[in-house]
Residue, then its C-alpha position, 0 to 999 in steps of 0.5 A: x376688346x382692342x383698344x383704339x390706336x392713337x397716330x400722332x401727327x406734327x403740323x411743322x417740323x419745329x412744332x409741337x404734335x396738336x392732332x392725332x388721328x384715328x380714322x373710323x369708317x372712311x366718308x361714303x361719297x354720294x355717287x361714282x360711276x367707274x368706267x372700264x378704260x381706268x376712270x372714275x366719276x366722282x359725286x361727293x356732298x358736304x354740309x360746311x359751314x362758310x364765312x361771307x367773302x374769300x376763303x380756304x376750304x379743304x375737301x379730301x377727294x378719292x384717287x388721283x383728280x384730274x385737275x381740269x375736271x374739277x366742279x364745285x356747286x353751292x348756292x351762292x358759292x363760287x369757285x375761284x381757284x384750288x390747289x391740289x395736294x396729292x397723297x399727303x401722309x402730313x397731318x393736313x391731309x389725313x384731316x382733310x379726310x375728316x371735314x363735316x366728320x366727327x372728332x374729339x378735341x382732348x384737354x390736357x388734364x384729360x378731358x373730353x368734348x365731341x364735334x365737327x371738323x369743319x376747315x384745316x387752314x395750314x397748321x390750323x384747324x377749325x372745329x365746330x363744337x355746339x353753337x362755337x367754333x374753336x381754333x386749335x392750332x399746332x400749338x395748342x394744348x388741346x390735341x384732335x382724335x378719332x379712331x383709325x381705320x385699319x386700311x388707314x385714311x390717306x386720301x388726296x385733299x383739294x384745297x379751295x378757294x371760294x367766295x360765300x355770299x353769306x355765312x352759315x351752313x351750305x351744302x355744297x357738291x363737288x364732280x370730278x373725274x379720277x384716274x381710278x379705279x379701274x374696271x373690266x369683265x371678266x368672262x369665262x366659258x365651255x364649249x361642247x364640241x359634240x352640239x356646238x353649245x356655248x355657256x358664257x358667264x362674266x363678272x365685272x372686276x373692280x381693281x382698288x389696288x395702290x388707292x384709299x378705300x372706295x365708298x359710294x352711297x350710290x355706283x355705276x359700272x360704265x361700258x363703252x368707249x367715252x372719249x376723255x380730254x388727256x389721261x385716256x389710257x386704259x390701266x392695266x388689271x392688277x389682281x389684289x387680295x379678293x374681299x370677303x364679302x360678296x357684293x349683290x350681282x350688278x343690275x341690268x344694262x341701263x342704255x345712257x346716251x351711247x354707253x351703257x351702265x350697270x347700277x351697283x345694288x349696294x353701293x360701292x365698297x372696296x377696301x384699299x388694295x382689294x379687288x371686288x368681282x360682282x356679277x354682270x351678265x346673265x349666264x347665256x348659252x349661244x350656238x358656236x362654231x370652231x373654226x380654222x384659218x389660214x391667213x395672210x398677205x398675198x405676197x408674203x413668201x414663207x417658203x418650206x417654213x410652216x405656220x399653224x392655222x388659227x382657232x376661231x370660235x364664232x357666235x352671234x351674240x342672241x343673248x339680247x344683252x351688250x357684252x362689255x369688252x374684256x378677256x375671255x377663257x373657253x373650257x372643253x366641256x369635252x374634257x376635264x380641265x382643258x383649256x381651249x384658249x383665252x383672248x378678248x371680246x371687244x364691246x359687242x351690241x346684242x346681235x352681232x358677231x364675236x370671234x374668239x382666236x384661241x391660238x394655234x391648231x397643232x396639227x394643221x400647218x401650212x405654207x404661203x409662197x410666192x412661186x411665180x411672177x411676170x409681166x403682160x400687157x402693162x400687168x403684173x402677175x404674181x402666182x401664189x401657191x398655199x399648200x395645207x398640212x393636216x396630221x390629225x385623224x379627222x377631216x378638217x374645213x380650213x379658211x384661207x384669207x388673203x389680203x391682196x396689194x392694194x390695187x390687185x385684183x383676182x386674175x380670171x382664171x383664179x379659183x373662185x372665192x367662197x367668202x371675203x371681198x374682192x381685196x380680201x378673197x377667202x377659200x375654204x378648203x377641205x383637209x383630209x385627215x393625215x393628207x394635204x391640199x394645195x390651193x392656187x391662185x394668181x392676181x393681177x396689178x399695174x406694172x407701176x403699183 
């Protein structure tokens, strides 16, 4: 059996080393909601023992705090200011991540007691050994240890500033938002051409990468749209090394307020730098449609310069289930190892619409022209001509969507629209195989717009 590894660790730069860490399994926080723009709430219980009157305590946090969102509750216990002392390597703060944990306090000639680290005061460390508390400072001959964890334990700490109405044990709760870790899912799907069957499958992608190790008694993944007072960005994905374990799937959509939430059976675990998928949504199977359109700005002018046409599937969503936002991947259930094309779901309630843009038809292009403009009786009259290309073997049914100028409006003799709004008209048009069609239409605006 490996022996357990001993850090070392100054408190000064001129004084002697009086702690050694190494860590063992990393504190598991009461609860965490992770929520998909790259936040987290954090919930986290310690048993301490207090002084009555002002004091310091040290309380490690998990990832990057922001600052303003910082709660602590206690009866008794007033919070009356914190520092924040973010990813220090010093001894510190690798033994704030130790406070209401278990270490052992070594003697010189070799001797050994257990006991609780219960406050780190600058280069001083109180540790609660039976029915005592002892001061072990930096010089001290006495050094601290317990064993390391191999992902190591580098959490951030807070240092605050409260007042106890009485001394002895409290427990005492902190809530606090982080910027971290991030989350999203993650879907993938195959499309039968032939019935028009869609099957969808989505996992939620927990990303710990650049972060200590995540470890919550009780988690939530959060979908929806929580508006966050600064830090609101979302963080990019970044795919880590996968764990080995394989987490229970999430449980089903829980409706809290107006987002939704999936509880983690097992609690939250994920290692520093792992990215840990666990299923979210049932497998569905939907009815799809694959369509091509042909969009664009009423007076844009392409001249001979052909565009392709977009490739659009669209479904409802009749999985009775939300769909959280995230990217997609659609396979050809026609073909082996054929990508249709990936793009993103936004956060979809059970019934309504998606639609996917899984890029450009190869074969069918077009042209958008502005082919004539005038003026009569205070009006302007702009004709545009759309003439569609299609090198395929199979009829095609195009969609073309204009968007006219603000203002405008469909001259009378325009070809009627099968779809759209009267500033945002459509047409289908049916392209035969290895031929063309021209559409043509006209539309009117004040002379001054």
């Amino acid at each position: 059996m490996q022996s357990p590894r001993i850090v070392t660790l100054a408190l000064a730069a001129a004084a002697p080393a009086a702690f050694a860490a190494n860590a063992g399994a990393p504190h598991a926080v009461d609860a965490m909601a992770l929520y998909s723009q790259g936040s987290a709430v954090v919930q986290d219980s310690r048993t301490m023992h207090l002084d009555a009157g002002e004091q310091n305590l040290s309380w490690p946090v998990v990832g990057a705090v922001q600052p303003g969102t910082f709660w602590l509750s206690g009866s008794g216990v007033n919070l009356v200011g914190f520092e924040l002392n973010m990813n220090r390597g010093d001894s510190g703060g690798l033994l704030a991540g130790r406070i209401g944990r278990s270490i052992t306090v070594n003697a010189p000639d070799g001797a050994s007691r257990q006991g609780t680290l219960v406050a780190v005061e600058d280069d001083t460390a109180y540790v609660r050994i039976d029915d005592r508390i002892e001061r072990i400072t930096a010089a001290s001959a006495a050094r601290i240890s317990w064993p390391a964890a191999n992902n190591g334990d580098n959490s951030s700490g807070i240092t605050l500033h409260v007042t106890a109405d009485h001394a002895g044990k409290q427990k005492l709760t902190a809530t606090y938002q982080t910027d971290a870790p991030s989350w999203q899912t993650s879907y993938t799907g195959r499309f039968d051409p032939q019935t028009g069957r869609l099957k969808l499958t989505g996992s939620a992608i927990i990303d710990n990468s650049g972060h200590g190790a995540l470890n919550a008694d009780k988690a939530w993944l959060v979908a929806g749209d929580t508006a966050r007072a600064e830090h609101g960005g979302p963080r990019p994905m970044m795919m880590a090394k996968m764990t080995a374990a394989a987490p229970a799937p999430a449980g089903p959509p829980e409706r809290v307020g107006d987002v939704y939430r999936y509880s983690l059976a097992n609690g939250l675990h994920v290692p520093a730098g792992a990215t840990r998928s666990v299923a979210l949504i049932e497998p569905m199977t939907v009815n799809a449609k694959r369509r091509y359109r042909f969009e664009n700005y009423a007076l844009s002018d392409t001249g001979n310069a052909r565009r392709h046409a977009e490739v659009n599937l669209s479904f409802d969503n009749s999985s009775g289930q939300p769909l959280p936002a995230g990217p997609v991947r659609i396979y050809d259930a026609a073909h082996a190892a054929q990508l249709m094309g990936g793009a993103r779901i936004d956060d979809t309630p059970a019934g309504a619409p998606v639609r996917l843009n899984l890029g450009g038809a190869f074969d069918i292009t077009g042209t958008h022209r502005v082919t004539k403009q005038s003026n009569d009786d205070g009006a302007h009259i702009t004709q545009v001509t759309v003439e569609l290309f299609n090198a395929g073997d199979s009829e095609k049914q195009v969609t073309v969507a204009e968007r006219l100028p603000q203002g405008a409006q469909l001259a009378d003799n325009a070809p009627k629209p099968n779809g759209g709004s009267a500033h945002a008209p459509q047409w289908r048009v049916s392209l035969p195989a290895n031929g063309h069609r021209t559409l043509s239409y006209r539309f009117t605006r004040p002379q001054s717009s």
